[in-house]
FIDREN-443834 format. One record per residue: residue number from 1; residue in one letter; x, y, z of N, C-alpha, C in turn. Coordinates in pm, whole numbers, plus 32768, in hexadecimal, padded with zeros to 4 digits. Layout:
REM residues N
<site i="NUM" aa="a" n_px="X" n_py="Y" n_pz="Z" ca_px="X" ca_py="Y" ca_pz="Z" c_px="X" c_py="Y" c_pz="Z"/>
...
REM end
This chain:
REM residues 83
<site i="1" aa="x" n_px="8C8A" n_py="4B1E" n_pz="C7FC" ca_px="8C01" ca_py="4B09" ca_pz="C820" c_px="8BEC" c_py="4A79" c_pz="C851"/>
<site i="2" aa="x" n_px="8C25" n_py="4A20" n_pz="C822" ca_px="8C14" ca_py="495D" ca_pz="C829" c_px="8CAE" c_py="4971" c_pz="C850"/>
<site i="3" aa="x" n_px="8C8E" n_py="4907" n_pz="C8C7" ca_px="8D36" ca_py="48D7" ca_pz="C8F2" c_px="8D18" c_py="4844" c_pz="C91A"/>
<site i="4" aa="x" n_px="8D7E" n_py="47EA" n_pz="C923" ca_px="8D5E" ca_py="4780" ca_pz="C934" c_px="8D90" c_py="4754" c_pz="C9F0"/>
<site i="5" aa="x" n_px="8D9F" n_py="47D6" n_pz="CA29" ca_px="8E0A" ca_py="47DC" ca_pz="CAC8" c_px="8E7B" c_py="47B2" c_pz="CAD0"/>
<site i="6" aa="x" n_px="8ED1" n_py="47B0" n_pz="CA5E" ca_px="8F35" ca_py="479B" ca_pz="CA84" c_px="8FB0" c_py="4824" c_pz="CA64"/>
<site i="7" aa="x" n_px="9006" n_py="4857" n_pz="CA6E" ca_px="9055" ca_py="4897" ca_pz="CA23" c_px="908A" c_py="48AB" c_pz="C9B7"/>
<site i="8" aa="x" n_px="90A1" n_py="48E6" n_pz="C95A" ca_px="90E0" ca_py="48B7" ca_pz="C8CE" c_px="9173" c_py="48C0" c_pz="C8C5"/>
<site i="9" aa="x" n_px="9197" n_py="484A" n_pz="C8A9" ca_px="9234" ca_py="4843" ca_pz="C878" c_px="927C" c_py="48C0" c_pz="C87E"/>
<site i="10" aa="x" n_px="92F1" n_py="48E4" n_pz="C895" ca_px="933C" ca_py="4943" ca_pz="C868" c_px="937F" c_py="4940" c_pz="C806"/>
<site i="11" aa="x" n_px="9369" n_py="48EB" n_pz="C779" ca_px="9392" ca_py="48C4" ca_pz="C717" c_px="932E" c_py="48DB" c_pz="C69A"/>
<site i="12" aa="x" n_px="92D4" n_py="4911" n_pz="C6D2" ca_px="9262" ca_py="4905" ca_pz="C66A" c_px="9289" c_py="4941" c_pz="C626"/>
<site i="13" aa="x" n_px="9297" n_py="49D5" n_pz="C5F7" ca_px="92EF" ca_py="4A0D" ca_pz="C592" c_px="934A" c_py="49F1" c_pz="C539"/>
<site i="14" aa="x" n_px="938B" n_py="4962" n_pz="C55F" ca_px="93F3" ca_py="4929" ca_pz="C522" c_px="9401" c_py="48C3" c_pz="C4D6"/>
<site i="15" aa="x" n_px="942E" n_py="48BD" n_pz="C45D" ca_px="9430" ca_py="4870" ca_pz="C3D1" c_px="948D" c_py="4811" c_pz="C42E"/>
<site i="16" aa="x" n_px="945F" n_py="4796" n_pz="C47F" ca_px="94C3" ca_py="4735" ca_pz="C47F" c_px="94E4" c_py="46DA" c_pz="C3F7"/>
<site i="17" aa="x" n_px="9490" n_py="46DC" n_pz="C3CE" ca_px="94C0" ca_py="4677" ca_pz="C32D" c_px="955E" c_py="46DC" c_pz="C2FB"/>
<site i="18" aa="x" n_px="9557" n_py="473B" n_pz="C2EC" ca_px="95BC" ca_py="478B" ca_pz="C2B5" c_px="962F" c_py="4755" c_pz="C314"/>
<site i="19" aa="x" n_px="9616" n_py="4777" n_pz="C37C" ca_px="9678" ca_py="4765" ca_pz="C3FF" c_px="96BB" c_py="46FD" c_pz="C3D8"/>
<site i="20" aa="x" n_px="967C" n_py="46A4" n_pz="C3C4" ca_px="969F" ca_py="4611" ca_pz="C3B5" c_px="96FC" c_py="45F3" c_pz="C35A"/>
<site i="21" aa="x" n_px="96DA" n_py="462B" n_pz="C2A4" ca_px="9709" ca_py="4617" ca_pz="C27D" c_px="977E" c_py="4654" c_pz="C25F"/>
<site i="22" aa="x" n_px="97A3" n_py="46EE" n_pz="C294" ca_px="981D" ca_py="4715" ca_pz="C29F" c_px="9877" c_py="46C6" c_pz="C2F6"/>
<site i="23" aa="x" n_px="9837" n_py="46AA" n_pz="C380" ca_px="9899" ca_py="464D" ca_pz="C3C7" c_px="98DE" c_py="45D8" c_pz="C3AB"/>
<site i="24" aa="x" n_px="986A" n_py="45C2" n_pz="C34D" ca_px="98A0" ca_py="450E" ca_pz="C329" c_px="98E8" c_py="4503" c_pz="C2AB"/>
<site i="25" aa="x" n_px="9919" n_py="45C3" n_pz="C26A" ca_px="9973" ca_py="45AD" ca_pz="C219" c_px="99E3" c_py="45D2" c_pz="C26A"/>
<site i="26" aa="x" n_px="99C7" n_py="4604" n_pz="C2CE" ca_px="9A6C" ca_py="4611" ca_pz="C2E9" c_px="9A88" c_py="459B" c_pz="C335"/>
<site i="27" aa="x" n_px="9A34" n_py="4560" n_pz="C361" ca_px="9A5B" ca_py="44E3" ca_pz="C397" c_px="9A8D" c_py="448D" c_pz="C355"/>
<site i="28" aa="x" n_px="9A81" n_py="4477" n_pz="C2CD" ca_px="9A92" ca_py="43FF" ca_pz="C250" c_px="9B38" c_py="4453" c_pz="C24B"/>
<site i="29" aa="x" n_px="9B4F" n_py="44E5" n_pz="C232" ca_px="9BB0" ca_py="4521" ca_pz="C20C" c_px="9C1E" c_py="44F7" c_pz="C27A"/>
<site i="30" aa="x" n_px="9BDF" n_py="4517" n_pz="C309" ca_px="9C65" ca_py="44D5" ca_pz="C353" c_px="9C68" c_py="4449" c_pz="C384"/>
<site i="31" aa="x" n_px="9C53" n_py="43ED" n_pz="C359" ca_px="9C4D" ca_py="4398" ca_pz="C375" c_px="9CB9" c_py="434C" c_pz="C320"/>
<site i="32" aa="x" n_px="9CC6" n_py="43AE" n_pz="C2AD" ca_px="9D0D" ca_py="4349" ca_pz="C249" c_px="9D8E" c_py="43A9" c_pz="C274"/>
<site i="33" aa="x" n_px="9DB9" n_py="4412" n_pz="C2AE" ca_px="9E2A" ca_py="4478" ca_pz="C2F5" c_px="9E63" c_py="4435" c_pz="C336"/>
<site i="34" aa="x" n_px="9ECF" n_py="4406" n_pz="C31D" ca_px="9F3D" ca_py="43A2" ca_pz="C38F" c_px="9F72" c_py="4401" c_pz="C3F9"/>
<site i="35" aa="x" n_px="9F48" n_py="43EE" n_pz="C490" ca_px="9F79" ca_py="4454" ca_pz="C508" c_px="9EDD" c_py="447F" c_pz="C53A"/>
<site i="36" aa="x" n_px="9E99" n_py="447F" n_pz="C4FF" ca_px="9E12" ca_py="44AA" ca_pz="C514" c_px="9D9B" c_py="443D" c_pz="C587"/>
<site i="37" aa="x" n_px="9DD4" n_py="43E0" n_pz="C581" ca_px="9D7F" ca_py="4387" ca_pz="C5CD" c_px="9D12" c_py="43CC" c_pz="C63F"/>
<site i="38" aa="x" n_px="9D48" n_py="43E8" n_pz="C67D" ca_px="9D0D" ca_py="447E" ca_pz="C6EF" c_px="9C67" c_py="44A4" c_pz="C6EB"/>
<site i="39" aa="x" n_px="9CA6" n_py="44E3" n_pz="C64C" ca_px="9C54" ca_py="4552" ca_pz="C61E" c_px="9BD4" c_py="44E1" c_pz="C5E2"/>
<site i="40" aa="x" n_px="9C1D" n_py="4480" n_pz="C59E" ca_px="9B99" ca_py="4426" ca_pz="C540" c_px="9B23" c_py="43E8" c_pz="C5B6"/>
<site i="41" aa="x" n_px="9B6E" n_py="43ED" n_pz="C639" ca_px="9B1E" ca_py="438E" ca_pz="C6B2" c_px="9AE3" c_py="43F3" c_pz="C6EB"/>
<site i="42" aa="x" n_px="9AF9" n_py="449F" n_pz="C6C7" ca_px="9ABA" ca_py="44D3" ca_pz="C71B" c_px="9A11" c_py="453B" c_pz="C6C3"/>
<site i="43" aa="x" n_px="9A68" n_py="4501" n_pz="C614" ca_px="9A01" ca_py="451B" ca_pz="C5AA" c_px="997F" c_py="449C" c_pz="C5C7"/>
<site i="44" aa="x" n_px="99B6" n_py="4422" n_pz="C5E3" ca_px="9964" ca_py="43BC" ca_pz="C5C3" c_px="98C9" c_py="43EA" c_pz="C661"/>
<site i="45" aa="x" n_px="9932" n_py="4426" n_pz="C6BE" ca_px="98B1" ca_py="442C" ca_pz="C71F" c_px="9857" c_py="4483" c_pz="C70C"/>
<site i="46" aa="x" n_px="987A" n_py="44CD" n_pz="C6D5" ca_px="9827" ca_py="457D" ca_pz="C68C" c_px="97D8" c_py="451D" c_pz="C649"/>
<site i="47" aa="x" n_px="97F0" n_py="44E5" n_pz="C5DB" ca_px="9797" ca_py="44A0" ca_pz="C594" c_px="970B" c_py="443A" c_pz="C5F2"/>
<site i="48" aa="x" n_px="974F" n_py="43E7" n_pz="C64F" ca_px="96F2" ca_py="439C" ca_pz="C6D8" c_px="96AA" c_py="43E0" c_pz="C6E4"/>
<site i="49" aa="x" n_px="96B6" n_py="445E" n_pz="C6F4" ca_px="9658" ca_py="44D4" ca_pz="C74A" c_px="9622" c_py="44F5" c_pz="C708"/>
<site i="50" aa="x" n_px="9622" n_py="4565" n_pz="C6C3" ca_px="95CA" ca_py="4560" ca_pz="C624" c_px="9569" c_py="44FD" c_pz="C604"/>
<site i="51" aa="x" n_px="9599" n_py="4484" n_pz="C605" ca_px="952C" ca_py="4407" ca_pz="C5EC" c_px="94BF" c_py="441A" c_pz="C66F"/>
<site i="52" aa="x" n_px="9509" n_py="43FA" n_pz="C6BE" ca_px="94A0" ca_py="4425" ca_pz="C74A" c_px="9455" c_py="4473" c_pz="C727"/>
<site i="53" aa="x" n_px="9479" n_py="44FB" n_pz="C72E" ca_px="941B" ca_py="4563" ca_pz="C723" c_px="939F" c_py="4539" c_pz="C6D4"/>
<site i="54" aa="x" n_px="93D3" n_py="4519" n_pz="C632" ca_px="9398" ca_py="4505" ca_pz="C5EF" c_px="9310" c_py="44B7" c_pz="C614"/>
<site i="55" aa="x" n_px="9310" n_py="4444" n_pz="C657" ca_px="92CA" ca_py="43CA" ca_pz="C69C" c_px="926E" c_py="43EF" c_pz="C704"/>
<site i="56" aa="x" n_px="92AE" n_py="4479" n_pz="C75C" ca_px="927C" ca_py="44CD" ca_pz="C7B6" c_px="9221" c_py="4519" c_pz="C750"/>
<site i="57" aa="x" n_px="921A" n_py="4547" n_pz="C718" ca_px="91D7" ca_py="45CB" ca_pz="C6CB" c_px="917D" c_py="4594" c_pz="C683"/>
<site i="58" aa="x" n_px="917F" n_py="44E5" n_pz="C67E" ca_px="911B" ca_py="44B1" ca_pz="C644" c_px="90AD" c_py="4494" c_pz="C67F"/>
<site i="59" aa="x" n_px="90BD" n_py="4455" n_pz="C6E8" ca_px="9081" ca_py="440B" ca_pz="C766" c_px="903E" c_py="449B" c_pz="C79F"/>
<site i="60" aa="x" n_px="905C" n_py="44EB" n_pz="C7BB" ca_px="902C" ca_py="4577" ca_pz="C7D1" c_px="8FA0" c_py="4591" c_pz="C790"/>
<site i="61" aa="x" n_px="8FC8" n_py="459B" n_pz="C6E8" ca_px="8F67" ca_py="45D0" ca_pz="C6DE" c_px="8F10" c_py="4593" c_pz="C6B3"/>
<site i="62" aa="x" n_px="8EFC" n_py="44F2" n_pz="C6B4" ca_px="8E9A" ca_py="4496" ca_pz="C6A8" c_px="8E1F" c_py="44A7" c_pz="C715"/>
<site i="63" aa="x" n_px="8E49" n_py="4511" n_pz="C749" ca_px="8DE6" ca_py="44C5" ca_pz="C7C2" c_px="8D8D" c_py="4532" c_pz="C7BE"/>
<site i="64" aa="x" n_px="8D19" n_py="4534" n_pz="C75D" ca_px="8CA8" ca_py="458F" ca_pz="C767" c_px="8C28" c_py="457A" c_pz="C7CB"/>
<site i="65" aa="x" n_px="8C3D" n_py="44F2" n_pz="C7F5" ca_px="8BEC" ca_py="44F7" ca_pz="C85F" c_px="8BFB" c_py="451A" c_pz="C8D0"/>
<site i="66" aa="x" n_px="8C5C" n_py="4541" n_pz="C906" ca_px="8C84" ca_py="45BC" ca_pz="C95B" c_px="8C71" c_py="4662" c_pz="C970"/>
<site i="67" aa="x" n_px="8C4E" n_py="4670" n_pz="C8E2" ca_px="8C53" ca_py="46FD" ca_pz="C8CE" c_px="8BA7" c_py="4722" c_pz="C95E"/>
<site i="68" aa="x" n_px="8BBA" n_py="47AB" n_pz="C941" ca_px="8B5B" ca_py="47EE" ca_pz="C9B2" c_px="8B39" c_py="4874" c_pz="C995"/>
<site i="69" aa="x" n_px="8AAD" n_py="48A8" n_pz="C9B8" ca_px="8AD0" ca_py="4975" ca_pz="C972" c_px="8AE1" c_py="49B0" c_pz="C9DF"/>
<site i="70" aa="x" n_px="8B34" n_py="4A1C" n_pz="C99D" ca_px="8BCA" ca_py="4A76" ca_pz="CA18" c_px="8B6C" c_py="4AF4" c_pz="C9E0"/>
<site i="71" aa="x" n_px="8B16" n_py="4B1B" n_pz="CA6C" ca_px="8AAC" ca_py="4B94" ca_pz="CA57" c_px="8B13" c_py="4C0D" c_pz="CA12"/>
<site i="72" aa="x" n_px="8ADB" n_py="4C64" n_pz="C9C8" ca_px="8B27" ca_py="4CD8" ca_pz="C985" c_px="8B0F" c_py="4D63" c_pz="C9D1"/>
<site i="73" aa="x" n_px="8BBF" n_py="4D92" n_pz="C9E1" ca_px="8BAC" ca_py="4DF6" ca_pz="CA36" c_px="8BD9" c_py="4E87" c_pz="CA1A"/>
<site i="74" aa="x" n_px="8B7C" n_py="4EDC" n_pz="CA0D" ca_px="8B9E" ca_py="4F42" ca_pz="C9EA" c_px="8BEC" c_py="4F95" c_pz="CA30"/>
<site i="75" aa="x" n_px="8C38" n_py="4FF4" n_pz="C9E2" ca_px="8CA6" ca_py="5039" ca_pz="C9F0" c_px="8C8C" c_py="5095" c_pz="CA55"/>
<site i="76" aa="x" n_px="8CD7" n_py="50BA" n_pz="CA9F" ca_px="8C8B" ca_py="5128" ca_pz="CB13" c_px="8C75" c_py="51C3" c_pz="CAC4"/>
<site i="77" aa="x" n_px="8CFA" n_py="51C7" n_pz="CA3F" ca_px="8CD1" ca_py="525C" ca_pz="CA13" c_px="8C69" c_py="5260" c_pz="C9AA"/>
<site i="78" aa="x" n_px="8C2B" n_py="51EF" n_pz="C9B3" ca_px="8BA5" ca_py="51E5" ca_pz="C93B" c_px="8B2D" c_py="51E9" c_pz="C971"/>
<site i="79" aa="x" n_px="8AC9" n_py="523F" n_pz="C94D" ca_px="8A3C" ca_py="5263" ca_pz="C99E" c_px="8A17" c_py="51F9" c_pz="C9AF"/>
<site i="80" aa="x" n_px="89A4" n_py="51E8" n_pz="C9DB" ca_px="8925" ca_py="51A2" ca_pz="C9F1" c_px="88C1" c_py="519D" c_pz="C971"/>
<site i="81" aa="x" n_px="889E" n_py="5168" n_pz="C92C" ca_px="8876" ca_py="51A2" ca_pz="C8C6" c_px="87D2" c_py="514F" c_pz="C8E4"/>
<site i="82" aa="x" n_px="876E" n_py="51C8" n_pz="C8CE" ca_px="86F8" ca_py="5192" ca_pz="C8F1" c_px="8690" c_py="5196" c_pz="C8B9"/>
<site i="83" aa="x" n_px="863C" n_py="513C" n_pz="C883" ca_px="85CE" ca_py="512B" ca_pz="C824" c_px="8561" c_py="5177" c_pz="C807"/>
REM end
């Protein structure tokens, strides 16, 4: 019904805190894995991003003075319903 015009994330559904902290155990886990270097540099950017998001998803939804009303539209297989 209220939108603020912009699109919503394709992440909204998603527990990044969780994300996070599974990643950043396996990141702690290979990091201390001798041969692993690779993998710890390619855990540490998952983590970058994640933070991003996070920063993104904030900044997003601060902004209520943006919002606007998104007229409501009825379904085509639902009558008319009349007073």
């Amino acid at each position: 019904m209220f939108g603020n015009g912009r699109r919503q994330p394709r992440h909204q559904g998603l527990d990044l805190p969780t994300v996070r902290d599974t990643v950043g155990y396996m990141h702690d886990d290979v990091v201390r894995t001798p041969g692993c270097e690779r993998l710890a540099i390619a855990f540490g950017a998952v983590l970058r991003e994640i933070d991003a998001l996070e920063r993104q998803r904030i900044t997003a939804s601060g902004n209520i003075v943006a919002a606007r009303f998104v007229p409501f539209r009825r379904r085509r297989d639902e009558p008319d319903r009349q007073p």
